[in-house]
C-alpha positions as CSV (number, residue, x, y, z in Angstrom):
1,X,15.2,49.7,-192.9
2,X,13.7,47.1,-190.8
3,X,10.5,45.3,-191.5
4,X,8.0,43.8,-189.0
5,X,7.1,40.4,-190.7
6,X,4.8,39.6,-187.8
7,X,2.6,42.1,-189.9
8,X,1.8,40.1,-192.7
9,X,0.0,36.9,-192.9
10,X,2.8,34.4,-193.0
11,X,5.5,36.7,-193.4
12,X,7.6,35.5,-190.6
13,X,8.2,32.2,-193.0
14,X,9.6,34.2,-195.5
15,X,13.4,34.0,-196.2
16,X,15.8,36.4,-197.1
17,X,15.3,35.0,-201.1
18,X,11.8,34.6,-200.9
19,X,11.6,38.1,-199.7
20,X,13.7,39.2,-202.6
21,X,11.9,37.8,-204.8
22,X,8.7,39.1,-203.9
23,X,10.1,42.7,-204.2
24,X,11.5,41.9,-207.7
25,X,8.1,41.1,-208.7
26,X,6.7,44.2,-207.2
27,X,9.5,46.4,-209.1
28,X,8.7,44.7,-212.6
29,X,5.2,45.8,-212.2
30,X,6.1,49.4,-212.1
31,X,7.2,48.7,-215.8
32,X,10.4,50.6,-215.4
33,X,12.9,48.7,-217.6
34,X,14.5,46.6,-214.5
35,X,16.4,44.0,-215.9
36,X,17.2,41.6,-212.6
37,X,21.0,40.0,-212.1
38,X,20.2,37.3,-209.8
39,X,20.1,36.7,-205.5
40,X,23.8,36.2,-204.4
41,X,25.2,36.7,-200.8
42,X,27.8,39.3,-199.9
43,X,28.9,39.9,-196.9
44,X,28.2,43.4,-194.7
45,X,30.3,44.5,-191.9
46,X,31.1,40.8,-190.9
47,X,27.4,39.7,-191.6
48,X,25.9,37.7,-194.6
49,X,22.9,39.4,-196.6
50,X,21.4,37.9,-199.3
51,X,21.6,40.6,-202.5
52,X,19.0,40.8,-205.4
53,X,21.0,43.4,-207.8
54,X,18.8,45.4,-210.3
55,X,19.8,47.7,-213.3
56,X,17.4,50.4,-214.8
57,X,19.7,51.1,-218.1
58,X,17.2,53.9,-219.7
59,X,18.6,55.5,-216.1
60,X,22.2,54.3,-215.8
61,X,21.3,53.1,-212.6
62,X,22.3,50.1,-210.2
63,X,20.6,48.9,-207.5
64,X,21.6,46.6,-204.7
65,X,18.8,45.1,-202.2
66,X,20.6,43.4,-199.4
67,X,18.2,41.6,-196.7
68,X,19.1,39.7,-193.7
69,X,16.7,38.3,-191.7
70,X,16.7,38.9,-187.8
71,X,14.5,37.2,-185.5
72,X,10.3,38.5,-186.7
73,X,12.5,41.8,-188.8
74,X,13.6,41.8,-192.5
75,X,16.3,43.8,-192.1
76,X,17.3,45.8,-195.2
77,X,19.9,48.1,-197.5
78,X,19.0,49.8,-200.7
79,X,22.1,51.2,-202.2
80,X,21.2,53.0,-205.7
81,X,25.1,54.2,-207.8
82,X,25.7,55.1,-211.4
83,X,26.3,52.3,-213.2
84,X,30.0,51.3,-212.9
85,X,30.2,52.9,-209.4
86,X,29.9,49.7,-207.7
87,X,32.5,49.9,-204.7
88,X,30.0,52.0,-202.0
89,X,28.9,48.7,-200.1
90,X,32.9,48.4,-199.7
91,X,33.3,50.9,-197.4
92,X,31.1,49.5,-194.3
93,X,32.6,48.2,-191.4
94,X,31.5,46.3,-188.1
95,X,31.2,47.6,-184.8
């Protein structure tokens, strides 16, 4: 998905980690059991994202948020895999 920052107050300032960790917050408020495993980069068809990766365990769920920020747009990929199933982002490529 892409994200207009221009339409929030200040949002163009944001960077990929604050971003992340502004979303993090709004997860934990849903009170779903995520337990967060940090920001790292990783690298998407020849592009660096910055990754917040998020485990619901009552669910035996992963989650992997990957942002990149591109001019005013948050761009972003949400991949959600059984826990132990981790290889998915592997298998994009550039263009």
């Amino acid at each position: 998905m892409f994200e207009n920052l221009t339409m929030h107050i200040g949002g163009t300032r944001l960077s990929e980690t604050q971003y992340l960790e502004s979303l993090a917050e709004q997860l934990d408020s849903f009170e779903m059991g995520y337990t967060f495993l940090g920001i790292t980069d990783t690298t998407i068809a020849g592009q660096t994202y910055k990754t917040l990766e998020a485990s619901i365990d009552i669910y035996g769920l992963t989650q992997f948020y990957h942002a990149r920020k591109i001019d005013t747009f948050m761009c972003a990929i949400i991949v959600t895999i059984d826990q132990g199933n981790d290889n998915l982002i592997s298998r994009f490529s550039g263009l």
